[in-house]
N, C-alpha and C positions, 0 to 999 in steps of 0.2 A: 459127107454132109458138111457143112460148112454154116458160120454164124458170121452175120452180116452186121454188123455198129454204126450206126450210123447217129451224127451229133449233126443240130440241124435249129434252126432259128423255129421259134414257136409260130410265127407269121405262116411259116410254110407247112405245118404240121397236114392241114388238108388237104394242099394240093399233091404234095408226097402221099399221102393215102390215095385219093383218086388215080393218081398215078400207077402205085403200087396195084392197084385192084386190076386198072386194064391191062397190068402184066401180068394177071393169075396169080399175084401174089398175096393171102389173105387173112394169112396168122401174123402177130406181128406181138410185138410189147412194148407200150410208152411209157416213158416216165422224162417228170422233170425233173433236168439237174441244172446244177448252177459252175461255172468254168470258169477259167480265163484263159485267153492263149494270145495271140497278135493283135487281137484288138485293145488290148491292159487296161480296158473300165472306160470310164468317166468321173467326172466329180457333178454332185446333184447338190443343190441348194434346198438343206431343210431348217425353217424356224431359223431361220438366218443365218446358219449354220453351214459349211460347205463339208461335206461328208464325200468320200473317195469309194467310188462303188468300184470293186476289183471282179468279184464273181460275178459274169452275167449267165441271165437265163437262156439256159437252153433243151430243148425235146431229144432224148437219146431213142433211137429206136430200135431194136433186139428182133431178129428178124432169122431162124432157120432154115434153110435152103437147100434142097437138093443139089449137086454140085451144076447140073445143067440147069440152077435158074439163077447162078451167083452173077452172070453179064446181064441179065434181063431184069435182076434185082437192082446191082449199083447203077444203071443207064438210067430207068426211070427214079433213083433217087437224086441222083445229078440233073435229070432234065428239070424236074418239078422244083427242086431246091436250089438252085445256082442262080444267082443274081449278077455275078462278076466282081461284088466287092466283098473285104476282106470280114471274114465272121456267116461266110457258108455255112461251113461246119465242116466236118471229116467225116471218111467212112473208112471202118477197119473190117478184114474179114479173118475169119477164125477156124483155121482148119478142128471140126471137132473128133472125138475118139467114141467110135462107138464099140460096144463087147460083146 
């Protein structure tokens, strides 16, 4: 069994589910977190004020898998969430230990 991580722009959070669904995949865990990696923020103008946003938002998604659905899982997270520019997001997989 294997644990799937997947870090993913909130814009894409549905389409990555639809996706995920037409590949039988249908247990899942969202949450939002907030990161940084290569894209290193922005600066946002508040009350006149220029304020340095470092942590941007992002949808992690927590995903369980039998080991024959770990290519069918990361392909439709890649198909639904890739756009080509930089702040995709990553996917980690996670050999898990069962007893």
């Amino acid at each position: 069994m294997k644990m799937v991580i997947a870090i993913i722009q909130p814009e894409k959070l549905e389409a990555v589910k639809t996706a995920l669904f037409n590949a039988e995949v249908h247990k899942m865990t969202v949450s939002r977190v907030r990161g940084c990696g290569q894209q290193a923020g922005y600066d946002e103008h508040y009350r006149g004020q220029i304020k340095n946003v470092h942590l941007l938002e992002k949808i992690r998604l927590e995903i369980a898998v039998n080991d024959n659905f770990v290519q069918p899982t990361v392909r439709a997270i890649i198909k639904a969430a890739q756009s080509g520019k930089i702040g995709d997001g990553k996917i980690f997989i996670i050999t898990t230990v069962q007893s």
